[in-house]
C-alpha positions in Angstrom: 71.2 133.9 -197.2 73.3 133.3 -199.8 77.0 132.0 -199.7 80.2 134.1 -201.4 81.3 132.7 -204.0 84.8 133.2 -205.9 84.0 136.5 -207.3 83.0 138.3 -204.1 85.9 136.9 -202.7 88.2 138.3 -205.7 86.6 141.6 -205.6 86.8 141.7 -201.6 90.6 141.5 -201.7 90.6 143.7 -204.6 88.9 146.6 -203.0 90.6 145.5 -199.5 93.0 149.1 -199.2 90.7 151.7 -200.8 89.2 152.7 -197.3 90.1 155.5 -195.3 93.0 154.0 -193.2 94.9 153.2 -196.7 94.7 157.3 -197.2 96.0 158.4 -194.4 99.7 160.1 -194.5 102.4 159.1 -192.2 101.2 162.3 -190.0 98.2 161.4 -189.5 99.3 157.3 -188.7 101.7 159.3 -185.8 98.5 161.6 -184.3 96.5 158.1 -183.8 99.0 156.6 -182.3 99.6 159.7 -180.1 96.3 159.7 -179.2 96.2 155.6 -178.5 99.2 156.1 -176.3 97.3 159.5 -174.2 94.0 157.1 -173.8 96.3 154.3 -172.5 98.6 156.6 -170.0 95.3 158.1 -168.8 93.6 154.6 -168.1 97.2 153.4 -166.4 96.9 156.5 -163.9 93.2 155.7 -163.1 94.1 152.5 -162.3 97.0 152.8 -160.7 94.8 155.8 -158.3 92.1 153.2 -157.7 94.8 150.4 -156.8 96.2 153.0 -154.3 92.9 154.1 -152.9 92.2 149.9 -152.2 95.8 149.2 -151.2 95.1 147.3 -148.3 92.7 145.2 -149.8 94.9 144.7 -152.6 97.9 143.5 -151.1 96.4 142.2 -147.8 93.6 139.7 -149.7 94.5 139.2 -153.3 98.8 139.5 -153.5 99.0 137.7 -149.8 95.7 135.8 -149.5 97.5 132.0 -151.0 99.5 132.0 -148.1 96.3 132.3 -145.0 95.2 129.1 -144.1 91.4 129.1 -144.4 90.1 125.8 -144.6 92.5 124.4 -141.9 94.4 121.1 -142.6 92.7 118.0 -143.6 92.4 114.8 -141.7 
């Protein structure tokens, strides 16, 4: 295994924007962002439809469960 020395590290930063991403147009910057923000409204909705589906549990164990008293008071 050998180490990097000075050179690779040089030519690393040098060739750092020549990949795809340093291509792209301003367009195409906007449709992955549109798609980021589609896959993040459609995770939101799951969630928020399993959260609904379990609100009793959600509200009744996890939101109010610090204020039941389980273990009783201690002598």
């Amino acid at each position: 295994m050998s180490t990097p020395n000075s050179k690779d590290l040089i030519q690393a930063i040098k060739n750092k924007g020549k990949n795809i991403e340093a291509e792209m147009s301003f367009f195409d910057h906007l449709e992955v962002l549109r798609w980021h923000l589609v896959r993040s409204a459609i995770a939101i909705c799951i969630f928020a439809g399993i959260a609904f589906t379990f609100y009793d549990f959600v509200f009744k164990d996890i939101i109010m469960g610090p204020k039941i008293w389980i273990f009783g008071p201690t002598a």
